[in-house]
N, C-alpha and C positions, 0 to 999 in steps of 0.2 A: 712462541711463548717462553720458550727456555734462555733465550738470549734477553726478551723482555725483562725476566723475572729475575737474570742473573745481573743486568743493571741496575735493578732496581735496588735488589739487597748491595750493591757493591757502594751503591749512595746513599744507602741510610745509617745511618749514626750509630754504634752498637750492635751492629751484623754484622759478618765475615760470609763471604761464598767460599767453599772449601772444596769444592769440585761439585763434576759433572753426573750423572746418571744414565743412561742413551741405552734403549735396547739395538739397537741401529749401530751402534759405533763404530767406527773405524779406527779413529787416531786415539792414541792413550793421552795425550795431553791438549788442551783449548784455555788460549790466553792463559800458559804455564801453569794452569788445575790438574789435577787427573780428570780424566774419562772413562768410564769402567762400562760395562752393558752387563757386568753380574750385582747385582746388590749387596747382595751377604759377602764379597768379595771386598766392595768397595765401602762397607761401614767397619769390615775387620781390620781395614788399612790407615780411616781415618774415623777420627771420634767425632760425631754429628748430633749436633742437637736437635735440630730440624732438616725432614726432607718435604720438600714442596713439589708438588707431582702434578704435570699438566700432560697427561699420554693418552691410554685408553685402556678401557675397563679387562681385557686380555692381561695386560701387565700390572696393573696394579695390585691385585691379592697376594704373588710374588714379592711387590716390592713390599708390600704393609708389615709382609711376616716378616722378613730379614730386615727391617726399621724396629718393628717393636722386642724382635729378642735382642737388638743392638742398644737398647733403650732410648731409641731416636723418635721424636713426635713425629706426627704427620699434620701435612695442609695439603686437602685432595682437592686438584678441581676436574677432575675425571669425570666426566659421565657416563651413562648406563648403566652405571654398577647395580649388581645384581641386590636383592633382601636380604639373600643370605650371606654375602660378604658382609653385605653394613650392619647386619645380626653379631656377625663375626668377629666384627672391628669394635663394634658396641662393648661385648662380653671381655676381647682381648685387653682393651684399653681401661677399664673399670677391674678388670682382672691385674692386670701389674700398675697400676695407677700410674698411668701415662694420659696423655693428653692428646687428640685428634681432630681434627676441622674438616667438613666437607661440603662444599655447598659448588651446587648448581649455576651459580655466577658472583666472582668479586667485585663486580662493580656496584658502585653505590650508588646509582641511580637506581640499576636493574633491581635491586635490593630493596630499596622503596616502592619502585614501581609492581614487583609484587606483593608490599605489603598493603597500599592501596587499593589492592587489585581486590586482595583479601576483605578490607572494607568493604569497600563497595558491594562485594559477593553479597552480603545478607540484603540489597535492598533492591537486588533484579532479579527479574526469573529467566532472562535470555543471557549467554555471553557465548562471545566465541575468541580464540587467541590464534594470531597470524604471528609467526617467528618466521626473518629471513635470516638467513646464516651464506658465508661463501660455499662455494661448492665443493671442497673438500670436509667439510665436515661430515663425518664418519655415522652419527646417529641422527636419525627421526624420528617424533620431534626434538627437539634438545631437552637438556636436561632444565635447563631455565620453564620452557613450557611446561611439563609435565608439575613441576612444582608449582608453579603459578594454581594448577588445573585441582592439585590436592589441598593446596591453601582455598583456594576458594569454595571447595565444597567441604572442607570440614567446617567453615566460618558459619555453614548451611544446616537447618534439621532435614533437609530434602536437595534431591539431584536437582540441576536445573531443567528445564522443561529443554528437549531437544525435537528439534524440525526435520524429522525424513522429510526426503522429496517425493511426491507422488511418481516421479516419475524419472529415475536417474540414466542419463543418457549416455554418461561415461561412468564406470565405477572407481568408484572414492573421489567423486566429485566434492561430497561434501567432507572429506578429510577424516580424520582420526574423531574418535570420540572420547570422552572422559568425566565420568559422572553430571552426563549431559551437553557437555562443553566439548563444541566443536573446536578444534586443532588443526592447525594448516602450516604444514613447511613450506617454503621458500628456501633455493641452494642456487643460486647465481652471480658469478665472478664481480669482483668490487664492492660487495656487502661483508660485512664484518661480524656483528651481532644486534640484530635487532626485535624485537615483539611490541607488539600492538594488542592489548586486550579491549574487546569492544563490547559495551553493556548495552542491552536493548528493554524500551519498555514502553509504555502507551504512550504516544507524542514526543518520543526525547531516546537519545543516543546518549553515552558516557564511554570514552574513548581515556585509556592510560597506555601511554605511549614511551619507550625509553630504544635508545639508538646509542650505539657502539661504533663509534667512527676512529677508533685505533685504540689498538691493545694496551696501551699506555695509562687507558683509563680500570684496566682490571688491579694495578700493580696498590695505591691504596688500600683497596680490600684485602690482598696476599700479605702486604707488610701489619696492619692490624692483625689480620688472623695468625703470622706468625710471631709477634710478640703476646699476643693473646694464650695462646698451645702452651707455653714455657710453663705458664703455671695452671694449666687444666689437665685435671685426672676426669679422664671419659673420654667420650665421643661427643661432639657438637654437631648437630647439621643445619649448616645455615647461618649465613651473615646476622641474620635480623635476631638471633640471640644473642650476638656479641653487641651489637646494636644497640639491646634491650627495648626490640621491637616486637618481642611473641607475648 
């Protein structure tokens, strides 16, 4: 995602990449950038407008603090992160009026497909959400899931109706649960990003379906969201407000 995303700003029109970020690091320099693995290190060294952050919820609270006393935005696509970091990030960026982005997925399919998802929510009383991801992804369910699952039941005045099984023969056969809404990961090699949300009701199925067949397709939503952050004081979470989808 980092070489993604460093393409993608190196080809768009009024962006500059000015180095690297890596807690990992080894070499100081990639394609003649710096490389740094300390934050506060590597925004005292160079003046950054934006830092766009594809890691994991460990390193990110580190990196947000040493961005924001640096007066650098953020575009998070981190998941996991915790309530009280995005409490945190909320107060911090409203507090020095700076500008932040976070959202659960940049693609702009995925992005509709959970605002659709969110329609549909007020006019079934079943659904359940299958996400496949490759098998190095670090959390379950993803963070795309989990947002789908709270979009859909705030859309609601009631949880969806959920289906124990009388009689479960493996446990967690039926997956994760979420204000009624069963949750089922998938982690197996040649999958990229994908979720199936599936409505159920008398006589009839409704299926919203979006697939991620290369990362190439998240860098659109990063490059809106980071010419978006330039001029936003707060926190945003979520594509579909830049959209003017909520």
């Amino acid at each position: 995602m980092g070489r993604q995303v460093a393409d993608a700003i190196g080809a768009t029109e009024g962006m500059r990449l000015v180095g690297f970020l890596d807690g990992l690091a080894t070499e100081d320099t990639f394609d003649g950038l710096i490389v740094s693995s300390v934050p506060a290190h590597f925004f005292s060294m160079i003046p950054t407008d934006v830092v766009i952050d594809f890691t994991n919820a460990a390193w990110t609270p580190g990196l947000a603090q040493a961005a924001l006393d640096s007066d650098c935005r953020l575009v998070i696509g981190t998941t996991g992160l915790g309530d009280d970091f995005m409490q945190w990030l909320d107060d911090e960026c409203t507090k020095r009026g700076l500008g932040a982005v976070v959202a659960p997925n940049f693609a702009i399919g995925a992005v509709l497909m959970m605002h659709f998802a969110k329609q549909a929510a007020r006019f079934f009383d079943y659904a359940e959400i299958i996400e496949l991801h490759h098998e190095q992804k670090v959390d379950s369910p993803s963070g795309t899931a989990k947002t789908t699952a709270e979009l859909m039941a705030a859309a609601r005045e009631q949880p969806f109706e959920y289906r124990e099984s009388e009689k479960e023969t493996l446990p967690g056969a039926r997956g994760a649960e979420s204000s009624g809404i069963a949750i089922h990961s998938v982690r197996l090699p040649g999958l990229v990003a994908h979720q199936e949300v599936i409505f159920g009701g008398l006589g009839q199925t409704l299926s919203v379906r979006h697939d991620t067949t290369g990362r190439e397709s998240f860098m659109p939503g990063v490059i809106a969201a980071t010419r978006a952050v330039i001029g936003q004081k707060g926190l945003i979470v979520g594509l579909d407000k830049l959209f003017g989808l909520d």
